[in-house]
C-alpha positions in Angstrom: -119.5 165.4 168.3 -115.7 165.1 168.7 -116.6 167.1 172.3 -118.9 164.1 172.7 -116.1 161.6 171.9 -113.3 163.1 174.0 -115.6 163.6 177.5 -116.7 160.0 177.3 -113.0 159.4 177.0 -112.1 161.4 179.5 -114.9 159.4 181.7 -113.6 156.3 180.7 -110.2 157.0 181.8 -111.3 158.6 185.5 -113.7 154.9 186.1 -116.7 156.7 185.8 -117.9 155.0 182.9 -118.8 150.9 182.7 -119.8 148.8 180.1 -118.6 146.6 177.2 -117.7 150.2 175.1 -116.2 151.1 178.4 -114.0 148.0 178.9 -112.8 147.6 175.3 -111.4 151.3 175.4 -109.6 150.6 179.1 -108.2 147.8 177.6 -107.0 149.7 174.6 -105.6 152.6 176.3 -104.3 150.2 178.9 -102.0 149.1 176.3 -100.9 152.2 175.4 -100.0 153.6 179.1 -97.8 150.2 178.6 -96.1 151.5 175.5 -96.0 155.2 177.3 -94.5 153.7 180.3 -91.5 152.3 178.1 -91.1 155.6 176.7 -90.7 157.5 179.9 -88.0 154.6 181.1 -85.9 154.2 178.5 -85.7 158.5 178.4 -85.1 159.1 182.2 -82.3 156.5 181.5 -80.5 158.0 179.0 -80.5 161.5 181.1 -79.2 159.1 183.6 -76.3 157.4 182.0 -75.4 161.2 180.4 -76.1 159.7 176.7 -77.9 163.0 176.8 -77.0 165.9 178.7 -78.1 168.0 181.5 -77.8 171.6 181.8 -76.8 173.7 184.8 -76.9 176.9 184.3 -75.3 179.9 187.0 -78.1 180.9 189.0 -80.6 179.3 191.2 -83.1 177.2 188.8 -86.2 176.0 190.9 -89.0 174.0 189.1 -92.7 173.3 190.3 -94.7 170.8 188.4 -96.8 167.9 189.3 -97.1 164.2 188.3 -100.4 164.0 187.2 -101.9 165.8 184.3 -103.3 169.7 184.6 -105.5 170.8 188.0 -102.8 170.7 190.4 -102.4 175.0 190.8 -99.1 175.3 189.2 -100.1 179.2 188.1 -100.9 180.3 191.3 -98.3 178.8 192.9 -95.7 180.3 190.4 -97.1 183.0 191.0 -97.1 183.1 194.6 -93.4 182.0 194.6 -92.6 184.7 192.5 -93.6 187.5 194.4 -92.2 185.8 197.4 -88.9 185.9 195.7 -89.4 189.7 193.9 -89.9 191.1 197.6 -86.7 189.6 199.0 -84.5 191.4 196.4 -84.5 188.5 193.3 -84.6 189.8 190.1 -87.4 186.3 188.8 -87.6 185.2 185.4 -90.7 182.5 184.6 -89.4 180.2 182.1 -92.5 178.1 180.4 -93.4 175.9 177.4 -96.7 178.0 176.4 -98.5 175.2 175.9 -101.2 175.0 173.3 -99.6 178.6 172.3 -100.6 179.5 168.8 -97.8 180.8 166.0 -95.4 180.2 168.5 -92.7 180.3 165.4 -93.5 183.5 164.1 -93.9 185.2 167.5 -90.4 184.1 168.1 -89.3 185.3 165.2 -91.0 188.7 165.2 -89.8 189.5 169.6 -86.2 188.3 169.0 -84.1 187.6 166.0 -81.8 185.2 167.8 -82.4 181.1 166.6 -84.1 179.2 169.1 -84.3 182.5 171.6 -87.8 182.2 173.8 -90.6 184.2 172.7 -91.0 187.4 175.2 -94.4 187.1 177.1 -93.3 189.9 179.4 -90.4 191.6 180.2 -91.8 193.0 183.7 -92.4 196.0 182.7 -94.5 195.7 179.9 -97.3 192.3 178.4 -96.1 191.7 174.9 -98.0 188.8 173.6 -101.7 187.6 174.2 -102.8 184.5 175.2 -103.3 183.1 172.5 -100.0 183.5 171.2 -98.1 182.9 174.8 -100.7 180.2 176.0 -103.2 180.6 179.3 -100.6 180.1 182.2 -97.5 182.7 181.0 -100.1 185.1 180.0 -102.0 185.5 183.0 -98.3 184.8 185.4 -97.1 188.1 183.0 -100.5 189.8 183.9 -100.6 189.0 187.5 -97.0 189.7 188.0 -95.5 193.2 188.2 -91.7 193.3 187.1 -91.4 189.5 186.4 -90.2 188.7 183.3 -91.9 186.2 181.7 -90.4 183.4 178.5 -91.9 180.8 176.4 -90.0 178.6 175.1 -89.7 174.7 174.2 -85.9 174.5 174.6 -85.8 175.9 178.4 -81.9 175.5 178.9 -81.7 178.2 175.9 -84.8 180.4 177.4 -82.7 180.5 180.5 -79.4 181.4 178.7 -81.7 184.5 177.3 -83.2 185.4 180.7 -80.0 185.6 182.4 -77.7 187.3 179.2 -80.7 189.7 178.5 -82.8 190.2 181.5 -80.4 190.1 184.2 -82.1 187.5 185.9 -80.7 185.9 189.0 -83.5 182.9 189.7 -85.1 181.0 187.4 -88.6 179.5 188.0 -89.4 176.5 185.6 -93.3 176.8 185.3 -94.3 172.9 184.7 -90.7 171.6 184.9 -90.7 168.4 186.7 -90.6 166.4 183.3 -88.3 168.9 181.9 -84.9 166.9 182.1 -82.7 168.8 179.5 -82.0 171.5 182.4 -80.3 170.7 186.0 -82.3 172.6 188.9 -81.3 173.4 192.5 -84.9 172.7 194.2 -87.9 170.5 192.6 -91.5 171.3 194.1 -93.9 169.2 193.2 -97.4 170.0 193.7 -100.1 167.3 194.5 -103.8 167.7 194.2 -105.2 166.3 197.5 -108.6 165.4 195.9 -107.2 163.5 193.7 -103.4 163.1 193.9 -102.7 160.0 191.6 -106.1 159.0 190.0 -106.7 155.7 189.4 -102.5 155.0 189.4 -102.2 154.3 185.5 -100.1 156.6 183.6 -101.2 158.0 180.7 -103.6 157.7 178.8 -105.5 155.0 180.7 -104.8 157.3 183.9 -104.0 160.5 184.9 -99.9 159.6 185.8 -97.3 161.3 183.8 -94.7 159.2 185.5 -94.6 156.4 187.6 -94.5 157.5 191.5 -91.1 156.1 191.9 -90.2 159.3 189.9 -91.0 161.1 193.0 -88.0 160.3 194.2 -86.5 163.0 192.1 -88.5 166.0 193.9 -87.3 168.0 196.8 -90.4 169.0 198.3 -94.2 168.3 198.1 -96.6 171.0 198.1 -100.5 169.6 198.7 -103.1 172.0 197.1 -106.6 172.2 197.8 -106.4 170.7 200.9 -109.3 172.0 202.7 -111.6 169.4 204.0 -109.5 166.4 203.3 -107.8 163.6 204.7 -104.0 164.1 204.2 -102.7 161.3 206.4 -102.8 158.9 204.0 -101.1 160.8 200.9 -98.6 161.8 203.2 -97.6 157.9 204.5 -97.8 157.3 200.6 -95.0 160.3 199.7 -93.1 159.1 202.3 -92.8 156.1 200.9 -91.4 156.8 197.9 -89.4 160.1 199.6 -88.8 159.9 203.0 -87.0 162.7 203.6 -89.0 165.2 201.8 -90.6 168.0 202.9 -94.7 168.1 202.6 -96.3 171.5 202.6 -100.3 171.7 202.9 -102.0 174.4 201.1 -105.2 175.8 200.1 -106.8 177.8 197.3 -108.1 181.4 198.2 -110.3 183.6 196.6 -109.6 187.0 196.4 -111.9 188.8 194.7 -114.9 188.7 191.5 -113.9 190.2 188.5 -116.6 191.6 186.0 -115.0 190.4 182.5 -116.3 193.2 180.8 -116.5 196.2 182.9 -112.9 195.3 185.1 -115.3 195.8 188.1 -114.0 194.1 191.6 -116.3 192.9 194.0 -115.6 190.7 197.2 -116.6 187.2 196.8 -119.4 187.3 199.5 -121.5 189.4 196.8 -122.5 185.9 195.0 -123.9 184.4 198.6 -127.6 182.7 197.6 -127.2 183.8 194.4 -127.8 181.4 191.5 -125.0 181.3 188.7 -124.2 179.4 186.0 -120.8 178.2 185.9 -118.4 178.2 182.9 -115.5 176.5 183.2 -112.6 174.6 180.0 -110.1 173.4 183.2 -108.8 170.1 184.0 -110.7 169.5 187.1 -113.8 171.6 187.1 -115.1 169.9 190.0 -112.6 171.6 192.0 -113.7 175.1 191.0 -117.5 174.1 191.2 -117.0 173.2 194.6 -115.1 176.6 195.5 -118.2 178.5 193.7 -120.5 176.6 195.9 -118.2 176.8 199.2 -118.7 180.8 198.8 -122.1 180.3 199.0 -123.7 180.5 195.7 -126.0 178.1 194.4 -125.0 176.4 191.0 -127.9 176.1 188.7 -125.9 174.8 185.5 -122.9 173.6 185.2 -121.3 174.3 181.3 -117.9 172.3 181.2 -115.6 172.2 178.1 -112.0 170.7 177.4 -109.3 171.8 179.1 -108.0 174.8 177.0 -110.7 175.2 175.0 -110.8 179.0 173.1 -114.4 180.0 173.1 -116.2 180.9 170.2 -118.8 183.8 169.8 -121.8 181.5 169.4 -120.6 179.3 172.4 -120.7 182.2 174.4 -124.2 183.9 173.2 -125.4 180.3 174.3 -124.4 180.6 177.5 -125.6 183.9 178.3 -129.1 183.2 177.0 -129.5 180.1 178.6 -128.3 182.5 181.9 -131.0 184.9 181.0 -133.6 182.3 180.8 -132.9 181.2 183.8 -132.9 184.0 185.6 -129.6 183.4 187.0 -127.2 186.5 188.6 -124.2 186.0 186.3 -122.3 183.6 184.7 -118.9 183.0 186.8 -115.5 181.2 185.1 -111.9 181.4 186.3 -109.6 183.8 185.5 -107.9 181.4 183.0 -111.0 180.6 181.0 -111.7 184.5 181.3 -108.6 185.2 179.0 -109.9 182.8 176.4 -113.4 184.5 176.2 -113.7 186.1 172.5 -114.0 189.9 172.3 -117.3 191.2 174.1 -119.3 194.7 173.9 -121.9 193.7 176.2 -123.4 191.1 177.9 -127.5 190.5 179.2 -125.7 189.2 182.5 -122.4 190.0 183.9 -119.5 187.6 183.3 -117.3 187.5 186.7 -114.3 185.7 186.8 -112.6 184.5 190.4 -109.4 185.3 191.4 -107.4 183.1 193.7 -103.9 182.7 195.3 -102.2 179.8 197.2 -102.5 180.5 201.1 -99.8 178.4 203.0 -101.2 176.5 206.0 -98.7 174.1 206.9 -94.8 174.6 206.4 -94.5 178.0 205.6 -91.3 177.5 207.6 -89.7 174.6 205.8 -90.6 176.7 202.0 -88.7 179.7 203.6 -85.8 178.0 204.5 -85.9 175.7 201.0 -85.8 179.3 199.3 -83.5 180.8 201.9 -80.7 177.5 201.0 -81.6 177.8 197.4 -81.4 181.1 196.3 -79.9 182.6 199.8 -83.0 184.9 200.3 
């Protein structure tokens, strides 16, 4: 039921809804994207007039984020930077909030003693926390990433003050940063989802904003993901309004390989061509990942969508895989995020594969290099 309530929400919010019901919500959350909007002035002008202050800390602090709320591809992007970074000599630490991260007080407690000191996802060498306790995104960056270090953290300016005292790290990476004012950075990236860059242009919660675009101004460079069959030109005249001189970068999402969930089985992603899956996804924008299932040539026969974030329960997932069975479908396929939220599982009537992508450059591989190069002299 409360599933129910939030998707038609969520509907409501994205225009796809209509209706007296319909209208009367708009309307209310209208009102409150009014009260939201206030809140976001009135704290980007106190950072402003110094009432409170901004951190700079010694080495090169980059941020990527977005303006809009979840589906952008900040993990893989992170996680493409970072290697980028680790192979020219950096020694990277990921600094993140661990959203929806569970006993985030205790962990910290329990990894280090210090007051307000980050909770220790990774320190490059070694996976420390699950992700339940770190959150989806720093869990899979610490997996993904060999010798990265990866914090969690709320207050970021301290997190960084930990990975440079105790990790010897040299850059910084803020995962999710752009609204993260507290600490100064040396380059803002700011990743836009071409397929739906600004929503409806409410901020939140009667649209997708988390700022107004004027706060666009603040970012260095704009990074388009999921770019492949669609029109850029007109996002592009729109940034440039707001930024003139930024740079714009045009990227897409790759897939890599299929994972088997259970077995740790990798398998090229041609071996789902014609076959029929059902697909599992708790993202923000699960059309995006549907479409890249169906791009690879498989044919979708159900479509199981839950919030974004959502743990999965035992009995959610034994509904899943019978509806799979009696359907006769190959396997059921999720990301890689949603794959790390999957309960504990001995065995499975059809395989569970999870995709693995990374962020391929296609335009302005150049201007990123020489960002970097400036930033961190790399």
């Amino acid at each position: 039921m409360q599933n129910s309530a939030q998707n038609y929400i969520l509907e409501v919010v994205h225009d796809r809804r209509h209706g007296p019901l319909a209208r009367a919500i708009k309307c209310f959350l209208w009102t409150l994207s009014q009260l939201y909007g206030v809140a976001v002035w009135t704290r980007a002008r106190v950072y402003r007039a110094g009432i409170f202050r901004r951190h700079l800390l010694a080495i090169p602090t980059i941020s990527v984020g977005n303006i809009t709320v979840g589906g952008t591809g900040k993990t893989p992007f992170v996680e493409m930077l970072a290697e980028e970074l680790s192979r020219k000599g950096r020694k990277v630490v990921i600094l993140s909030r661990g959203y929806r991260s569970t006993s985030r007080k205790k962990v910290r407690r329990e990894s280090v003693p210090e007051r307000h000191s980050p909770a220790v996802v990774s320190t490059g060498e070694q996976v420390l926390l699950d992700s339940a306790s770190a959150g989806d995104e720093p869990y899979l960056l610490a997996t993904n990433l060999a010798g990265v270090a990866v914090l969690v953290g709320k207050n970021r300016v301290k997190s960084g003050q930990y990975a440079i005292s105790n990790l010897g790290a040299d850059v910084l990476i803020l995962d999710d940063g752009f609204q993260h004012l507290p600490l100064r950075r040396h380059l803002d990236l700011v990743l836009i989802d071409s397929t739906d860059p600004f929503g409806n242009g409410h901020l939140l919660p009667r649209g997708i904003l988390r700022e107004p675009l004027k706060s666009l101004r603040r970012a260095d460079c704009f990074v388009l993901t999921k770019t492949m069959d669609v029109p850029l030109q007109a996002i592009k005249d729109r940034l440039r309004e707001v930024k003139p001189d930024a740079k714009v970068i045009e990227t897409i999402h790759k897939p890599l390989y299929l994972e088997d969930v259970l077995s740790g089985r990798r398998e090229a992603p041609e071996l789902i061509r014609g076959k029929e899956l059902h697909v599992l996804s708790a993202i923000a924008r699960p059309e995006s990942f549907e479409s890249a299932i169906a791009r690879l040539g498989a044919r979708i026969g159900k479509s199981i969508r839950f919030l974004d974030h959502h743990r999965f329960s035992e009995s959610e997932i034994k509904q899943v895989l019978d509806r799979a069975v009696s359907d006769n479908a190959f396997a059921v396929i999720t990301t890689q995020k949603d794959a790390v939220r999957l309960p504990p599982l001995q065995s499975t009537p059809v395989p569970i594969l999870f995709l693995r992508v990374a962020i391929k450059i296609t335009r302005g591989a150049e201007e990123l290099a020489e960002l970097l190069s400036r930033t961190c002299q790399v």
